[in-house]
N, C-alpha and C positions, 0 to 999 in steps of 0.2 A: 749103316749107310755106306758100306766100303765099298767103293769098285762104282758107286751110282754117279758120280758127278763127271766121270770119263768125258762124256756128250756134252758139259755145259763149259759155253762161251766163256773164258776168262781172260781179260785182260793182260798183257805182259806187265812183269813185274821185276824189279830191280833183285840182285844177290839180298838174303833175309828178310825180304819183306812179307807179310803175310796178307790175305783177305778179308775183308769185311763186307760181309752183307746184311740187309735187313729186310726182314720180310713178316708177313702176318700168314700165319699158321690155321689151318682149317678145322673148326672142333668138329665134334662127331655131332649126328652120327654122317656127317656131310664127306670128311679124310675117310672112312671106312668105308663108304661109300662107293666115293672116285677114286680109291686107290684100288680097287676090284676091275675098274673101265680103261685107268688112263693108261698110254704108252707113253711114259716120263723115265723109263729105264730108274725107277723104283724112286724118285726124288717124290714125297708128301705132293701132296697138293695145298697149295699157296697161293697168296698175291706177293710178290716183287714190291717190297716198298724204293730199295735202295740195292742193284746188282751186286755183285760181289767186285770188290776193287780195291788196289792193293795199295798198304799203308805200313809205314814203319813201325816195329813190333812194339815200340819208346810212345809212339803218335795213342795206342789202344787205348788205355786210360783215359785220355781228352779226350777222343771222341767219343768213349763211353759216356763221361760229365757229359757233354754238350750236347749232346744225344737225348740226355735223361731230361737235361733242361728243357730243351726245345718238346718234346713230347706232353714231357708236364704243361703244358698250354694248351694241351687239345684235351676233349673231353671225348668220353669215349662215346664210339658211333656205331650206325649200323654199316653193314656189307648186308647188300641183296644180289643175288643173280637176275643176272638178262638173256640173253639170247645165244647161240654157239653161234663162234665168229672163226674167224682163221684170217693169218695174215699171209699166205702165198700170195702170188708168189716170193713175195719180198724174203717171209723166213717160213722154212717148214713149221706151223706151230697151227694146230687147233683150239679153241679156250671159249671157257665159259664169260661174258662179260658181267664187267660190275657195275651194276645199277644203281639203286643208292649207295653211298659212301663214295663216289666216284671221284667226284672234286674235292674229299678230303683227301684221300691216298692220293691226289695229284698235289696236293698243298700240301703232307706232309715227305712227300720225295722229294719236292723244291725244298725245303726248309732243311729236311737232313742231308743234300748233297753239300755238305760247307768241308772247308779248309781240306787235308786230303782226301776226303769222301765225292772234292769238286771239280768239274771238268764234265766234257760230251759225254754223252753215254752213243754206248752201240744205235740204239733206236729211238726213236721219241716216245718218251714213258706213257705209256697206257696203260690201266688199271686194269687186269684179269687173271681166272683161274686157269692154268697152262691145261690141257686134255694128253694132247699129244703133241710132243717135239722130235724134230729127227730120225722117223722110221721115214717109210713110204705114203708116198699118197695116199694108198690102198688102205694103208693103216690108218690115217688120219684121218678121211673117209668115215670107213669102220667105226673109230672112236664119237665122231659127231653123229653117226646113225642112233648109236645106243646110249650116250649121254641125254638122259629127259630128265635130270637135273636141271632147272633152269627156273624153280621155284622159291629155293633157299634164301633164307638170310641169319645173320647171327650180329651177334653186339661185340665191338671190336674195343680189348680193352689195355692190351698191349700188344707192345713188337716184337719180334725176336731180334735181337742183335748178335750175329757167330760169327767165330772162324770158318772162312770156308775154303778147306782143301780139296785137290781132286781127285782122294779118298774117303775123303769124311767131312762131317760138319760138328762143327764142336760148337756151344754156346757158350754167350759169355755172359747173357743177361737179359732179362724182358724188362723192353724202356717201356715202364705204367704212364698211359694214359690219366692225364690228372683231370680233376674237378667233378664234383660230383653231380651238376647240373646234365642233364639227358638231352639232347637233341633234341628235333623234334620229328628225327626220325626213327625212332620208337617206336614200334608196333603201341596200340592199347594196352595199357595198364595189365588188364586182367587175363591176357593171353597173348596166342600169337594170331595175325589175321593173315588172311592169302593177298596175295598184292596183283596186279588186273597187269595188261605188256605194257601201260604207264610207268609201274610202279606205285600205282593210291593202292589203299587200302580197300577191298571188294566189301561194302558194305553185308553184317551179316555173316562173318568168315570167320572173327574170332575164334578161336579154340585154346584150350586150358595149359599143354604145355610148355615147359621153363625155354624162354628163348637160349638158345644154344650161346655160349662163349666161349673166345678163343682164349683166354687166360684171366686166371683170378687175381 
């Protein structure tokens, strides 16, 4: 990942302090995918649970605990795609949105922004998969012409939590999702179904394949 995070917003930070972000990570075959389409200057494809923002190297450990804590309370959920959105002119950014799972990933960013993780953020948090940030319009354009990805969903069962430099991203640990109780937004038992631009399940859609996850 060296050289990729050039392009990404970082908050100013005091002498020694490092970054922390957290984010959910896209399983296959969805990352193989969109990383063939997007112009992300080579950063995965993600949802943004919690920016990258800078915290005393002493503070990691606590908010790795409290982090871990807080997560162990949600059970793990689905992420579906919606529609391609863009937020121009406010920010150059193209993005896939997220359909179901939308008001957890907003309920678990409110919950993990505490003690130094807390404060404004740049933008008002919205749940999506970035396309494209920071080229040209033309580019970003481009990118929302040939993204027809917008069918996807997978079962959400941890977070990432890493360092994030702007040479590299180091991990420190996937905060698991606790409790073994399933949502109720679960595709069917016995497969996966097509979901309708609601989000229901298209009666008669079923199919036999393992719903995708982003961590064991």
């Amino acid at each position: 990942m060296a050289g990729m995070l050039g392009v990404m917003y970082l908050a100013p930070r005091e002498p020694g302090q490092v970054y922390l972000g957290m984010i959910i990570p896209l399983p296959e075959p969805y990352a193989s995918e969109l990383a063939k389409i997007t112009k992300t200057h080579g950063v995965p494809p993600h949802i943004t649970i919690v920016e990258p923002r800078p915290v005393n190297p002493e503070d990691v450990p606590l908010v790795r605990a409290e982090a871990e804590r807080l997560c162990a309370d949600f059970s793990p959920f689905v992420i579906s795609f919606g529609n391609i959105g863009d937020f121009r002119p406010v920010s150059p950014v193209v993005y896939i949105e997220v359909q179901r799972g939308f008001e957890t990933c907003k309920e678990l960013a409110k919950r993990l922004r505490f003690g130094p993780l807390a404060g404004e953020a740049r933008f008002p948090y919205y749940p999506h998969i970035t396309l494209g940030t920071n080229v040209t319009d033309a580019d970003l354009d481009y990118v929302a012409r040939l993204c027809r990805r917008s069918h996807g969903y997978f079962m959400v069962e941890g977070i990432d939590l890493d360092l994030v430099e702007p040479e590299e991203i180091k991990p420190v640990t996937v905060l698991q999702l606790g409790g073994a109780i399933r949502t109720a937004e679960i595709p069917l038992a016995d497969g996966i179904a097509a979901l309708d631009a609601q989000g229901q399940i298209i009666p008669g859609s079923v199919t036999n394949p393992e719903i995708p996850r982003n961590s064991a």
